[in-house]
C-alpha positions in Angstrom: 6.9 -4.9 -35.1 7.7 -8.5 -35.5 7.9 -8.9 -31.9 4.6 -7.3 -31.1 2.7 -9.3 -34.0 4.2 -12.3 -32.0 3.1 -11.6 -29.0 -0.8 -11.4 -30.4 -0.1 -14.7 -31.8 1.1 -16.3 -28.4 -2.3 -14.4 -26.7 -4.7 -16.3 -29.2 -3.0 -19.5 -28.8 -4.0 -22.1 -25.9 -3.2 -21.5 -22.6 0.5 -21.3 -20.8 -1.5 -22.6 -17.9 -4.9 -23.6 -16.9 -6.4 -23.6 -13.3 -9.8 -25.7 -13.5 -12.0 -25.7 -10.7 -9.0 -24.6 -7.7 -11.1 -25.2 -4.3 -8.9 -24.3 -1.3 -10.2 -24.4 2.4 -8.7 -23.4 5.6 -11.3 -24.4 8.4 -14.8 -23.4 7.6 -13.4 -21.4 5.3 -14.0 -21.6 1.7 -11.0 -18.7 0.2 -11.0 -20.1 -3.2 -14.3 -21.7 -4.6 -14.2 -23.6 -8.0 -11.6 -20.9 -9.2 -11.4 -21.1 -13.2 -7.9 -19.1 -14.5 -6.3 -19.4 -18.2 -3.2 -17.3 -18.8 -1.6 -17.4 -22.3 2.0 -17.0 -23.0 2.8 -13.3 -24.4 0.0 -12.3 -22.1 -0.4 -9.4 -19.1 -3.2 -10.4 -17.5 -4.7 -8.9 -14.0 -6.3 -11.0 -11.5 -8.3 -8.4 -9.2 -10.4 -8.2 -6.1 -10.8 -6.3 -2.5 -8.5 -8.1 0.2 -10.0 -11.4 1.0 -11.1 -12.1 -2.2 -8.8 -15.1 -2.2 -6.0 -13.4 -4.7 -3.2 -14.4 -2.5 -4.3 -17.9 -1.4 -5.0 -18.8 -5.4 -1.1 -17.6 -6.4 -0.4 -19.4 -3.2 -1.5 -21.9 -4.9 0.2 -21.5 -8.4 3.4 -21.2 -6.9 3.8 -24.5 -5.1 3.2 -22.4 -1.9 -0.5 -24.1 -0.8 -2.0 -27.2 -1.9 -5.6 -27.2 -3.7 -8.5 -29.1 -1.6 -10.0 -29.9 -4.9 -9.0 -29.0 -8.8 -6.4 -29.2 -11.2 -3.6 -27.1 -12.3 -2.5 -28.2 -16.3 0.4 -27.0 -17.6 0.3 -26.6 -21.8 -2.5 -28.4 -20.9 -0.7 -31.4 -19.0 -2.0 -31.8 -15.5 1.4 -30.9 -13.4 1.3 -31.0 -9.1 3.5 -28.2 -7.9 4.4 -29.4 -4.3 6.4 -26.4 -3.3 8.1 -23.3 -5.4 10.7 -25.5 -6.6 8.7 -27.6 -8.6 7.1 -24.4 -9.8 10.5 -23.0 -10.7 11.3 -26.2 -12.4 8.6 -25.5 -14.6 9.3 -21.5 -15.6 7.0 -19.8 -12.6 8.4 -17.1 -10.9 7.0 -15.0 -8.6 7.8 -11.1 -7.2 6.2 -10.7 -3.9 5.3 -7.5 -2.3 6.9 -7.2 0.4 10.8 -7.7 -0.3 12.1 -10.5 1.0 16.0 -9.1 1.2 19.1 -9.1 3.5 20.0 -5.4 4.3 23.6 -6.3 5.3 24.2 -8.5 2.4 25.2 -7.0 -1.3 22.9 -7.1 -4.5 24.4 -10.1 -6.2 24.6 -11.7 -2.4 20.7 -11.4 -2.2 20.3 -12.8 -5.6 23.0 -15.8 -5.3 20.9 -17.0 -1.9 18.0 -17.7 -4.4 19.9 -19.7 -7.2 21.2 -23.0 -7.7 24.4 -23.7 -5.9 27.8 -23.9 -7.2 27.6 -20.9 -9.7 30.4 -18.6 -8.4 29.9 -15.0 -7.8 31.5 -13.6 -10.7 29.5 -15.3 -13.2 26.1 -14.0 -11.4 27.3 -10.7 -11.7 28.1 -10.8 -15.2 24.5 -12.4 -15.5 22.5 -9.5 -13.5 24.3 -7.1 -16.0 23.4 -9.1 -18.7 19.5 -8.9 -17.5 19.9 -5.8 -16.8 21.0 -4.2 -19.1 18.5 -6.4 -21.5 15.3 -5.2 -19.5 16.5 -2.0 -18.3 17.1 -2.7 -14.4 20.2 -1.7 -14.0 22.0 -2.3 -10.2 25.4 -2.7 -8.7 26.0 -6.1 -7.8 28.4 -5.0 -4.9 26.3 -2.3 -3.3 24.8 -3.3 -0.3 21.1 -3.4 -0.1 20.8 -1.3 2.9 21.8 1.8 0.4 19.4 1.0 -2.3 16.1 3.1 -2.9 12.6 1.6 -2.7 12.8 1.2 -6.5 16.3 -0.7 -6.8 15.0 -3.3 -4.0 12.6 -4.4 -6.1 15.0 -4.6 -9.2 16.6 -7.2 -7.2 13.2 -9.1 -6.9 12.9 -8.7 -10.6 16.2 -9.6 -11.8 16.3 -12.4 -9.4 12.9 -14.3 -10.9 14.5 -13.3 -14.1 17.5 -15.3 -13.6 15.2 -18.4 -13.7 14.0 -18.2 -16.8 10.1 -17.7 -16.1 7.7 -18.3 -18.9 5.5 -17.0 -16.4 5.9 -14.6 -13.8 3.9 -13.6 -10.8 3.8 -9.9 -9.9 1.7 -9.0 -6.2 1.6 -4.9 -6.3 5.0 -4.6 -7.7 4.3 -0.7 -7.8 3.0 0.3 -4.7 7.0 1.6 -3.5 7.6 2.9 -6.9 7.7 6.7 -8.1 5.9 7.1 -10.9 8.7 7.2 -13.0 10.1 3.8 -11.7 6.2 2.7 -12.7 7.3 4.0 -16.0 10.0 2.4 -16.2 8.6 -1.1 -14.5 5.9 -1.2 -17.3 8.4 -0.6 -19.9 10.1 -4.0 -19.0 6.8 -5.8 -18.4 6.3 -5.3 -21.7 9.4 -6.2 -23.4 8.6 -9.4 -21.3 5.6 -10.4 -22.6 6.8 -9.8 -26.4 9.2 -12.0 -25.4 6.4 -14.5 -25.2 6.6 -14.3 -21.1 3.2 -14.8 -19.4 2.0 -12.2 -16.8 -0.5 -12.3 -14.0 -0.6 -8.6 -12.3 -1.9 -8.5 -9.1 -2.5 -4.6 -8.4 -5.6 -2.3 -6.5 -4.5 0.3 -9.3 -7.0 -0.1 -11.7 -5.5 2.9 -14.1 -2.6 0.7 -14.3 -4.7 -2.9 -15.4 -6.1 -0.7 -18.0 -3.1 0.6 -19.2 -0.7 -2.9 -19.4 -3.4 -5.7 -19.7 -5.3 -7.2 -22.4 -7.4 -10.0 -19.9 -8.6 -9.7 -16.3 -10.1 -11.8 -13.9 -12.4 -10.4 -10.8 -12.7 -12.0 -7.7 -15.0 -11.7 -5.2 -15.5 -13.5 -2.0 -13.4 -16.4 -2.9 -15.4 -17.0 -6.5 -14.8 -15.7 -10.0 -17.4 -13.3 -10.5 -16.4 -11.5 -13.8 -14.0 -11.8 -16.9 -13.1 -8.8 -19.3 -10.6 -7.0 -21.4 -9.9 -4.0 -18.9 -9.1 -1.6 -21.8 -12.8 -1.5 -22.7 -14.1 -0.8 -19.2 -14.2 2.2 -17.1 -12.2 2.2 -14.0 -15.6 2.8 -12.3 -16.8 -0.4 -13.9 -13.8 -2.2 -12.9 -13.9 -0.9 -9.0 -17.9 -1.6 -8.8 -16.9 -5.6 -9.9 -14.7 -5.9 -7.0 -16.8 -4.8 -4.4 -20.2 -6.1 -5.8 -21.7 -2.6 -5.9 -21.2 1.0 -6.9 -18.9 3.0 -5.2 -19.4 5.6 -3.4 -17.6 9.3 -5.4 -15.6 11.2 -3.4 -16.8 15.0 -3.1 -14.9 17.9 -2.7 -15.3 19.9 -0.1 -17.7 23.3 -0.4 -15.7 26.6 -1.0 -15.0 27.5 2.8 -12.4 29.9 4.2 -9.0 28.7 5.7 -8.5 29.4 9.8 -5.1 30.0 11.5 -2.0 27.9 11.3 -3.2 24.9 13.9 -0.2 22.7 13.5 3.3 23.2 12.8 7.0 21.7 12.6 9.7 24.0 12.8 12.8 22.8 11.9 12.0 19.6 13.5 15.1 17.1 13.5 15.4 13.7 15.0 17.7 11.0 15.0 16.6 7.6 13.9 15.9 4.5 16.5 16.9 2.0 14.0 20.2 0.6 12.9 18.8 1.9 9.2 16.3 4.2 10.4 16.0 7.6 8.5 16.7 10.5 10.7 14.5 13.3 10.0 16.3 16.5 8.9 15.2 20.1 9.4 11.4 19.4 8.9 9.3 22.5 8.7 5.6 22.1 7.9 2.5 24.8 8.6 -1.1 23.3 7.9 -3.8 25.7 8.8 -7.4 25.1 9.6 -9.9 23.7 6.6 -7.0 22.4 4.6 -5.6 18.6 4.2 -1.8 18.5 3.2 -0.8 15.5 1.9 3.0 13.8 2.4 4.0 11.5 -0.5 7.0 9.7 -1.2 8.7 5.9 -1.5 8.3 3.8 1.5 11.1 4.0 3.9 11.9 7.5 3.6 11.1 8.9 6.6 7.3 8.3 6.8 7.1 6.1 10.2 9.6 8.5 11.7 7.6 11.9 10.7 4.5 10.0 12.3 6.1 9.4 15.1 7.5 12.6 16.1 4.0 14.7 14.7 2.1 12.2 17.3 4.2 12.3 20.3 5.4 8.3 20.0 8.6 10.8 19.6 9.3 13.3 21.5 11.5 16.5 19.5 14.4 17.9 21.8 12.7 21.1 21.5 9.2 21.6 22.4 8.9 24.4 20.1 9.7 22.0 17.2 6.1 21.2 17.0 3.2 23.2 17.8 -0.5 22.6 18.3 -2.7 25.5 17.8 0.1 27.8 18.8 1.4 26.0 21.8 4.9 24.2 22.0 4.1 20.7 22.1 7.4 18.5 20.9 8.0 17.4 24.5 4.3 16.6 25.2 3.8 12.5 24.9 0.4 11.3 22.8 -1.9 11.6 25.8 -1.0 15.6 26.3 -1.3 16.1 22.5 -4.5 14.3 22.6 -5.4 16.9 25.3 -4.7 19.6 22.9 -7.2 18.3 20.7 -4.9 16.8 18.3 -5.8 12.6 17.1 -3.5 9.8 15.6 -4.0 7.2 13.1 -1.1 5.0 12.8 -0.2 2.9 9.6 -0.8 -0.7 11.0 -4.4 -1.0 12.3 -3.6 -4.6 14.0 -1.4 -3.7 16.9 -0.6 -0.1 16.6 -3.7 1.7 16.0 -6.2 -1.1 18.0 -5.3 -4.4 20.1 -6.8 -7.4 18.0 -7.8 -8.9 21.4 -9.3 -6.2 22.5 -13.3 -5.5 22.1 -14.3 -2.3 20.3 -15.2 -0.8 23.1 -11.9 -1.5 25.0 -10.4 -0.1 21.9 -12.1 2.7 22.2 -10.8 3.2 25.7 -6.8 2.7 24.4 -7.0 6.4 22.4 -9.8 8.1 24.6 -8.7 7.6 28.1 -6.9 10.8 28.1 -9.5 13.0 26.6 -12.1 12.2 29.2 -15.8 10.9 28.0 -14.9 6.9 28.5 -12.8 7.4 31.5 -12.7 9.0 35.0 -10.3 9.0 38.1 -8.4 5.8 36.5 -12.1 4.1 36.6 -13.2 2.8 33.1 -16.8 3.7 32.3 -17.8 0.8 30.2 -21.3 1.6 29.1 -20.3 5.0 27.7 -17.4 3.2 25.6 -19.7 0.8 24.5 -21.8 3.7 23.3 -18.6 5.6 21.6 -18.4 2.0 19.6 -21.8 2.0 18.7 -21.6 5.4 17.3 -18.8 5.0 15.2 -19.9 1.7 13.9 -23.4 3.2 12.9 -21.4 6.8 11.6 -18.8 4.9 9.7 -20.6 1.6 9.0 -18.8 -0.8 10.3 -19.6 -4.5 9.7 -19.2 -6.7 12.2 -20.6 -10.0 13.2 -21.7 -8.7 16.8 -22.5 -6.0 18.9 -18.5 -5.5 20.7 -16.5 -8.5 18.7 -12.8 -8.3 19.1 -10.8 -6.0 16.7 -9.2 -9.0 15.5 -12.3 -9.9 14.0 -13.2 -7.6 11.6 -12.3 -7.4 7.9 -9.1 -5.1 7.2 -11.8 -2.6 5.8 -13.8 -2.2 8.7 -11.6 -2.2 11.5 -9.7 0.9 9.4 -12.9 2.0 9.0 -13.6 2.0 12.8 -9.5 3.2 13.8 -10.3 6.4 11.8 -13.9 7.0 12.8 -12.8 6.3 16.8 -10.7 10.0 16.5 -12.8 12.1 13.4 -16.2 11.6 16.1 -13.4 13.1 18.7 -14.1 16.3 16.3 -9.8 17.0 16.8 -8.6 20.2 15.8 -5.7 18.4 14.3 -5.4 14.9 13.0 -2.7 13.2 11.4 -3.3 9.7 9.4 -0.6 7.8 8.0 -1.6 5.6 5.2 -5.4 6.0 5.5 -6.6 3.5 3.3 -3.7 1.3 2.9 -4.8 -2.5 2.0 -9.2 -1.5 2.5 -11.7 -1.7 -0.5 -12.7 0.8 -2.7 -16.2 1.0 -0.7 -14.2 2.2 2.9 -11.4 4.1 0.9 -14.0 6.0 -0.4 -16.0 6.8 2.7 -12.5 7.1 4.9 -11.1 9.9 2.2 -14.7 11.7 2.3 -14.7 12.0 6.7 -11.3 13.1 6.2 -12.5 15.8 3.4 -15.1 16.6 5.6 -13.5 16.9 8.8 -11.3 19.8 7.4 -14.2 21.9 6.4 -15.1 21.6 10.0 -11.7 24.0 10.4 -9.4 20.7 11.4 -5.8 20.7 10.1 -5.2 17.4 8.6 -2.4 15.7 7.5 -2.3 12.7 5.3 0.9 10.4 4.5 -0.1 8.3 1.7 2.1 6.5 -0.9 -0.8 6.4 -2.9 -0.3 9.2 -5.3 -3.7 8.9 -6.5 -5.1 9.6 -2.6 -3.3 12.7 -2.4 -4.8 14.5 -5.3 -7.8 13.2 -4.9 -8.0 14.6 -0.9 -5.1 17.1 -0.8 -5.1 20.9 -1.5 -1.5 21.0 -0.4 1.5 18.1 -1.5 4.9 18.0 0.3 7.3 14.9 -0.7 9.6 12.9 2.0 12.7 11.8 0.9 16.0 10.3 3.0 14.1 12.4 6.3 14.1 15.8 4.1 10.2 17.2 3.7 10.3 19.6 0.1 8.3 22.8 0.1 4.7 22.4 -0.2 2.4 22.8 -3.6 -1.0 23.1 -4.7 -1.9 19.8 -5.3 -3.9 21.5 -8.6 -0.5 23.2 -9.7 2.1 20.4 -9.6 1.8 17.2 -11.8 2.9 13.4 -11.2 6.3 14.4 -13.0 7.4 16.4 -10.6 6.0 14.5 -7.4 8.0 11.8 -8.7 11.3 14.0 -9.1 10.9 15.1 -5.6 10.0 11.4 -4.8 13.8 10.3 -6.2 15.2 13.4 -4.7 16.3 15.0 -8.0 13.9 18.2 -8.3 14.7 21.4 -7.6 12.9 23.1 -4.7 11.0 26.5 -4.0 10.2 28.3 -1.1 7.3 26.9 0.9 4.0 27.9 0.3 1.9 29.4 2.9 
C-alpha cells in the first residue's frame, strides 16, 4: 500500500515534464498549434485524438525526433532542447513505438544490445533482460530468435529494451493493438507496477475502455489543438469518442431479425504455402458463411491474416479450385477479376496502394476494381463519365469529404478514402465480400458508418467476412467468430456465446477446439 500511496503523491506533485505552447509546422500546415501538455511522475496519462490530430508529430516532438517551430519543452520545470532521441534518453524518455522496429534474423538480447550503449558484453545484457523481466513480468529468451516469437513477445522486446534505459518517462503509441487480451492483461499489469514506481506514462491508444481503465488524466486532441482535459474514469466512453471527433457518433445498429440464405462462400480444407521467407502457410482452412450473416476472423497480427485474404480474394490462387467456392461454384483457381464476376468484392488491409492508387483520381479508382464487372468499362474502352458517376455516388452514399469533385486518392484523410475503398464494392451490392481490417487507423465517425454498411449489407443476403484484430469490431458486427493462429482457422462460435477469455486462448493457440458450427 505504500507504493500506491506513493504514487498519488508523485501525481499531485509538479510536473515530470511540461510542454508550453509546442507549435510545429510542415508547409502550410499547422499539425500542432499552441499544444499545452503536463505529465507528472507516477502518472498514466492518455493523450487522444482521431489520426491527424497531431498525436504523433507532438511525441515526435518529445522524443528528440522533430523540432518545435515555436514553444518550450521544461523538464522538472527547467527548459531542456532535445535535439534527437539521444538527448531525450539522456534525460529518462523512452519510447515504444507501434510498429516494431526488430531484426527477424537476429536473437532477443541481439535486438536489444543494437539499442544500448556500446561495450556492455552480451552476457551481462542477458542477465539484465532477466533481471527486468522477471521484475515487470516480461519474461523472454534472450537467445531465441525473433522470427519465432509471437506478436506479444515482440513487443516485450520493445518494452524491456526502453526499460533498460532507465525511463522516468515512457512513451507507449498503441502498445496493444497485436496483443490478446490476455497479453493486454498482462501489459497493464506492468504499466502499473511502473507508475508506482514513480515512472511517468503517456498512452497513446484509440481504445477508449482501456484510457478508462489505466489512466487518471487525459488530453484530447483535435485538429492539431488541445480541445479538452479530463480524468477519463469519470467520463463515458461515448463522451470520450464524441471529444475526439468534435461531434456525436453515430451507434451502430444491429441488424432486424431476418432469415439466413444458403451457404454463398466456402473454404474447404484450403492449404497454401507461404510467399515469404517467414510467411505463415495456411493449414487445412475450412470456413462456410451463408447468406445474411457476417463472420468475423480475429487473432494476433502475423498469423495468417494477409495470407487467408489473399487466397479468399484470388491475389492467391488454391491448387484446387474446389478449395474455395462462391455460391456453389469452385472458384480457388479463378484470379480476382473472375471472382469479381461471381459477384464476390475485396477490401484489402492497406487502402494507399493495395485497395486504391494514391495517384489515381476517384474515378480512375473506381475503374481499378470495376473493370471486370462491367458498368465503368466496355471492349477495353474506359467510360469515363459513368465512373465519374460511380464516385459521385459513393461519395454522397458514404459521405466522403473531399476538397474536390475527383481529387486524387492520395488526398483524402485516412477516414475517407477507407470510407470510399469500402463503399466503391458494398454499392456493387456483391453476394460475397470479404474486408480485412475494415476500420483500421479511421475515426470513430467512419468506423461507425463503415461497420453499419457492412451490418447492412448482410441483411441484404451477402456473406461477409471480416478480419479484424479489433476484438471490440467483431462483437460489435459479428454473429459468427473464428480465430487465426500460425495459418490454422478454429471452429466457429456465436459471437453472443463465447467471451474475450476464450477468444484470447484461441488467439495464443492454447484452447481446446469443438466442431464447427454451421
Amino acid at each position: 500500500m505504500a507504493g500506491a500511496s506513493g504514487r498519488e503523491d508523485q501525481r499531485d506533485g509538479p510536473p515530470l515534464v511540461s510542454l508550453r505552447g509546442i507549435v510545429k509546422r510542415f508547409g502550410t500546415l499547422t499539425a500542432n498549434d499552441h499544444v499545452d501538455l503536463d505529465i507528472r511522475a507516477g502518472e498514466i496519462h492518455a493523450l487522444l485524438g482521431e489520426n491527424g490530430a497531431g498525436k504523433s508529430t507532438l511525441v515526435k516532438i518529445l522524443f528528440g525526433l522533430l523540432q518545435p517551430n515555436e514553444g518550450e519543452i521544461r523538464w522538472q520545470g527547467q527548459p531542456v532542447t532535445l535535439a534527437n532521441p539521444e538527448d531525450a534518453g539522456r534525460l529518462g524518455i523512452g519510447m515504444v513505438f507501434q510498429h516494431f522496429s526488430l531484426f527477424d534474423n537476429l536473437t532477443v538480447a541481439e535486438n536489444i544490445a543494437v539499442a544500448l550503449p556500446k561495450g556492455e558484453d552480451m552476457r551481462s545484457i542477458a542477465a539484465r533482460i532477466a533481471s527486468v523481466g522477471e521484475r515487470y513480468g516480461l519474461a523472454l529468451e534472450p537467445g531465441r530468435p525473433v522470427w519465432t516469437l509471437s506478436a506479444g513477445e515482440r513487443q516485450r522486446i520493445e518494452i524491456v529494451r526502453a526499460l533498460l534505459r532507465e525511463p522516468r518517462l515512457l512513451i507507449l503509441d498503441e502498445p496493444t493493438s497485436v496483443l490478446t487480451p490476455q497479453e493486454a492483461d498482462t501489459l497493464f499489469v506492468t504499466l502499473e507496477k511502473l507508475a508506482a514506481g514513480g515512472c511517468g506514462l503517456l498512452y497513446i491508444t484509440h481504445r477508449l475502455e482501456e484510457v478508462k481503465r489505466l489512466c487518471s488524466g487525459a488530453t484530447v486532441m483535435r485538429a492539431g489543438k488541445v480541445v479538452a482535459a479530463c480524468d477519463p474514469r469519470q467520463e463515458s466512453v461515448r463522451r470520450l469518442a464524441s471529444l475526439m471527433v468534435g461531434s456525436e457518433v453515430m451507434e451502430v445498429r444491429a441488424a432486424a431479425a431476418h432469415q439466413l440464405g444458403p451457404v454463398r462462400f466456402e473454404l474447404n480444407k484450403l492449404s497454401l504455402a507461404p510467399d515469404e521467407i517467414h510467411g505463415v502457410a495456411l493449414k487445412g482452412v475450412d470456413l462456410a458463411v451463408r447468406g445474411g450473416e457476417i463472420v468475423g476472423v480475429a487473432g494476433v497480427a502475423g498469423n495468417g491474416q494477409a495470407e487467408l485474404f489473399a487466397a479468399m480474394s484470388g491475389e492467391s490462387r488454391a491448387e484446387k479450385a474446389g478449395a474455395v467456392r462462391i455460391d456453389g461454384a469452385d472458384a480457388g483457381r479463378d484470379d480476382i477479376d473472375a471472382r469479381r464476376r461471381r459477384k464476390a468484392a475485396f477490401v484489402p488491409e492497406e487502402r494507399n496502394g493495395h485497395a486504391a492508387a494514391p495517384r489515381l483520381t476517384l474515378s480512375e479508382n473506381v475503374v481499378l476494381s470495376r473493370h471486370a464487372t462491367g458498368g465503368v468499362a466496355r471492349h477495353g474502352l474506359v467510360d469515363a463519365s459513368a465512373a465519374k458517376a460511380v464516385a459521385a455516388e459513393i461519395s454522397r452514399v458514404f459521405d466522403v469529404r473531399k476538397g474536390r469533385v475527383d481529387p486524387p486518392a492520395g488526398t483524402l484523410s485516412g477516414g475517407n478514402l477507407q470510407k470510399f475503398v469500402v463503399g466503391r464494392e458494398i454499392l456493387r451490392e456483391p453476394g460475397v465480400l470479404i474486408v480485412n481490417q475494415p476500420t483500421w487507423g479511421v475515426d470513430a465517425g467512419a468506423a461507425a458508418t463503415i461497420r453499419q454498411a457492412l451490418i447492412d449489407l448482410a441483411a441484404r443476403g451477402a456473406a461477409v467476412v471480416v478480419i479484424s484484430q479489433d476484438l471490440d469490431e467483431i462483437f460489435a458486427i459479428a454473429d459468427r467468430i473464428a480465430v487465426i493462429h500460425d495459418g490454422h482457422l478454429s471452429a466457429t462460435y456465436p459471437a453472443r456465446e463465447i467471451d474475450r477469455e476464450k477468444i484470447g486462448l484461441l488467439m495464443a493457440g492454447t484452447a481446446e477446439e469443438r466442431p464447427h458450427a454451421a
